[in-house]
Short mmCIF file of the C-alpha atoms (twelve columns), coordinates in Angstrom:
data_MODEL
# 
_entry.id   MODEL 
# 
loop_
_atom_site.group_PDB 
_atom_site.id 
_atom_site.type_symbol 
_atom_site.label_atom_id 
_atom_site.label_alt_id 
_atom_site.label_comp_id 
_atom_site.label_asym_id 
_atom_site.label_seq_id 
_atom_site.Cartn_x 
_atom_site.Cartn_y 
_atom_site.Cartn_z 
_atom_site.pdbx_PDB_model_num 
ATOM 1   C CA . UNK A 1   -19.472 154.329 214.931 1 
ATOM 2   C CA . UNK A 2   -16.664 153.799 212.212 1 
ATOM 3   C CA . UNK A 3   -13.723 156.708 212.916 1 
ATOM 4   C CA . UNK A 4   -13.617 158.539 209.494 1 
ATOM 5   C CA . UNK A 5   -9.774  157.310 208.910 1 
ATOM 6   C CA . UNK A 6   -11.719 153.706 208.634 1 
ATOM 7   C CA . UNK A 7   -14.791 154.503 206.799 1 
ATOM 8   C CA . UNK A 8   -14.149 154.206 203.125 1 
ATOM 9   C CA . UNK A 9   -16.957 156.445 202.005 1 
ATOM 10  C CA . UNK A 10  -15.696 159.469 203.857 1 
ATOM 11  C CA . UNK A 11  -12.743 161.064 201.784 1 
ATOM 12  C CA . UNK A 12  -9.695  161.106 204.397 1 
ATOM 13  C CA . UNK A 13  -6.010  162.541 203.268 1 
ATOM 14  C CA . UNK A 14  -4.254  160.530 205.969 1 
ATOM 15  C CA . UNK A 15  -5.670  157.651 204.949 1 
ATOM 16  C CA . UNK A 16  -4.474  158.150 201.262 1 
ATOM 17  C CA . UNK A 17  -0.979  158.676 202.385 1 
ATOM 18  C CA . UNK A 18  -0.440  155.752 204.835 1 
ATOM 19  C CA . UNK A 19  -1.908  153.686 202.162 1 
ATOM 20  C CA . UNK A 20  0.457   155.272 199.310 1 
ATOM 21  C CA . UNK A 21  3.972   155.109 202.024 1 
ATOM 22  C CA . UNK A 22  2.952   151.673 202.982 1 
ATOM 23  C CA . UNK A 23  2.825   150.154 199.277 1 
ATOM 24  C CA . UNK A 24  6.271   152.079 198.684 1 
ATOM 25  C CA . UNK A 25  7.847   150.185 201.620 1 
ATOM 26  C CA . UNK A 26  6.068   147.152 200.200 1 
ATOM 27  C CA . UNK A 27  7.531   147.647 197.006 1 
ATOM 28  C CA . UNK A 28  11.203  148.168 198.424 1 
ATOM 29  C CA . UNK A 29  11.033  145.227 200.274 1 
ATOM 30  C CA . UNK A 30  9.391   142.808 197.847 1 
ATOM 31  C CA . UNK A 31  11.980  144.210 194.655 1 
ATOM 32  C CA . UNK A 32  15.403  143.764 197.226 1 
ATOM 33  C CA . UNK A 33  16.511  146.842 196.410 1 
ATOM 34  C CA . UNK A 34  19.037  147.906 195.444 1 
ATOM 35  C CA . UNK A 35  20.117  144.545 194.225 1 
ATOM 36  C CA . UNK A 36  17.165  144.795 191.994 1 
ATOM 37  C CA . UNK A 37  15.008  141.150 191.167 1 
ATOM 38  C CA . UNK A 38  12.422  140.853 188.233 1 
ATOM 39  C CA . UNK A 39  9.713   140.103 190.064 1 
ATOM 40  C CA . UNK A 40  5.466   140.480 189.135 1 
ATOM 41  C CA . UNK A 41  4.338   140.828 192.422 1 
ATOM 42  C CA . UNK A 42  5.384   144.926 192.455 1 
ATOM 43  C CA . UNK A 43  1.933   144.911 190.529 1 
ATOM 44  C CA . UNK A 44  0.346   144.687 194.200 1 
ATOM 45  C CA . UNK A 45  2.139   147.757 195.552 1 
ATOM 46  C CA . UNK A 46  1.689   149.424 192.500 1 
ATOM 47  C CA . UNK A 47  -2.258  148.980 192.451 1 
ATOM 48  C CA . UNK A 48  -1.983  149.732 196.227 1 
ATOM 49  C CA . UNK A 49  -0.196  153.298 195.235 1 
ATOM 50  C CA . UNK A 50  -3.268  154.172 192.523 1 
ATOM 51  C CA . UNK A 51  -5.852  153.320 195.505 1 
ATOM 52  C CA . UNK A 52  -4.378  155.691 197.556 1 
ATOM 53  C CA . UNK A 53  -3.809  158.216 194.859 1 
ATOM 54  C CA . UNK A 54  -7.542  157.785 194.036 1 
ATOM 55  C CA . UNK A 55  -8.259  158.479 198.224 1 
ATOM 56  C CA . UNK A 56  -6.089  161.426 198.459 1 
ATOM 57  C CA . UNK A 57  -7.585  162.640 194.887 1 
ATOM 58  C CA . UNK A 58  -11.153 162.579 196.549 1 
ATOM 59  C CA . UNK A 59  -10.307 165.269 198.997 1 
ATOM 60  C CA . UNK A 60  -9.527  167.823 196.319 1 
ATOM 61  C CA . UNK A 61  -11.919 170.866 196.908 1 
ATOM 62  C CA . UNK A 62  -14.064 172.975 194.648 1 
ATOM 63  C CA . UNK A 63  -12.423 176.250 195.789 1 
ATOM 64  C CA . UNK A 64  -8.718  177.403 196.235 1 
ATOM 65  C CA . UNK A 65  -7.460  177.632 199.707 1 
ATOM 66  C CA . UNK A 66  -4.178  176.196 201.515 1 
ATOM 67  C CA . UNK A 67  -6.225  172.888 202.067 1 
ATOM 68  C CA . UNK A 68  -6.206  172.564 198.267 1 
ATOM 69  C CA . UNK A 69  -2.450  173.301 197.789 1 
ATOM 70  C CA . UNK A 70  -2.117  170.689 200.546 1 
ATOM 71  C CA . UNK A 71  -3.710  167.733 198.679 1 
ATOM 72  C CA . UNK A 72  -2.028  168.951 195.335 1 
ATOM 73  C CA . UNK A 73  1.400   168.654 196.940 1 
ATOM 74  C CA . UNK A 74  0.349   165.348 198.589 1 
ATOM 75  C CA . UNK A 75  -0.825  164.677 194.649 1 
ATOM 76  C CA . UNK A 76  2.218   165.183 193.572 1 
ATOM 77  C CA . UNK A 77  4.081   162.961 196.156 1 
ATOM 78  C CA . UNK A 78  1.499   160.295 195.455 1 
ATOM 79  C CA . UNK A 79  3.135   160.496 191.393 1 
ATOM 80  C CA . UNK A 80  6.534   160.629 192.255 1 
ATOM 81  C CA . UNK A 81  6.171   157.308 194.282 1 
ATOM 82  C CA . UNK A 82  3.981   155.867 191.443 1 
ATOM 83  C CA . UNK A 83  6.877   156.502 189.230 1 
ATOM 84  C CA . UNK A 84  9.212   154.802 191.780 1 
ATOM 85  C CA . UNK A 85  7.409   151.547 191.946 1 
ATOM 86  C CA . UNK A 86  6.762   151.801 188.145 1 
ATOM 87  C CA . UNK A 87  10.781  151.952 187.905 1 
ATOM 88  C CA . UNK A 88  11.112  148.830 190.511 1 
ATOM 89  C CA . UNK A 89  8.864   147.003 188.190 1 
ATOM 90  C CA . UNK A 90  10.260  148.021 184.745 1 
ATOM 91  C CA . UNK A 91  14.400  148.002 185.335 1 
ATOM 92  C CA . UNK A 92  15.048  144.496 185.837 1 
ATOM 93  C CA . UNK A 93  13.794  143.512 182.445 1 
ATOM 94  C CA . UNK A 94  15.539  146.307 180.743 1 
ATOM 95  C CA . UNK A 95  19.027  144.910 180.977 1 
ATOM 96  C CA . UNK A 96  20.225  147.014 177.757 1 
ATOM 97  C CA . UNK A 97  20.607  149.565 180.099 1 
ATOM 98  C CA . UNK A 98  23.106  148.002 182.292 1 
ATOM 99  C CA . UNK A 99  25.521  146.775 179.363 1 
ATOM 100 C CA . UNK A 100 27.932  149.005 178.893 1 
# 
């Protein structure tokens, strides 16, 4: 018997999460930040963060109730640390933005 946290056919919010906060420490450790490197492996952590987006996406239910408001706030964490990665990938090539 597979506990439900483990079994990737049963939709589970903490494992969406976990999955989502590990990939951003991932991605923190793999860009050096905040002395910021250009590197391609961030691609991992961010295809890591859209897994567990996707996992925490599949517990949305039909109905309104708290539990809904619960995974649309954990939604809308998931985005803002999408966005975070996405700006660890992106900055180090933009170096316009640094010249003053």
């Amino acid at each position: 018997m597979i506990p439900n946290i483990l079994n990737p056919r049963a939709p589970s919010l903490i494992r969406g999460n976990l999955l989502v906060f590990f990939n951003l420490a991932l991605a923190t450790l793999i860009s050096h930040f905040p002395a910021s490197r250009a590197t391609l492996w961030l691609m991992l952590p961010l295809l890591g963060c859209l897994v567990g987006t996707a996992d925490t996406l599949r517990c949305i239910q039909k109905r309104w109730n708290l539990y809904h408001g619960g995974v649309m706030f954990c939604l809308w964490m998931d985005l803002m640390v999408i966005m975070l990665v996405l700006f660890f990938l992106v900055y180090p090539y933009l170096l316009w933005v640094g010249e003053a």
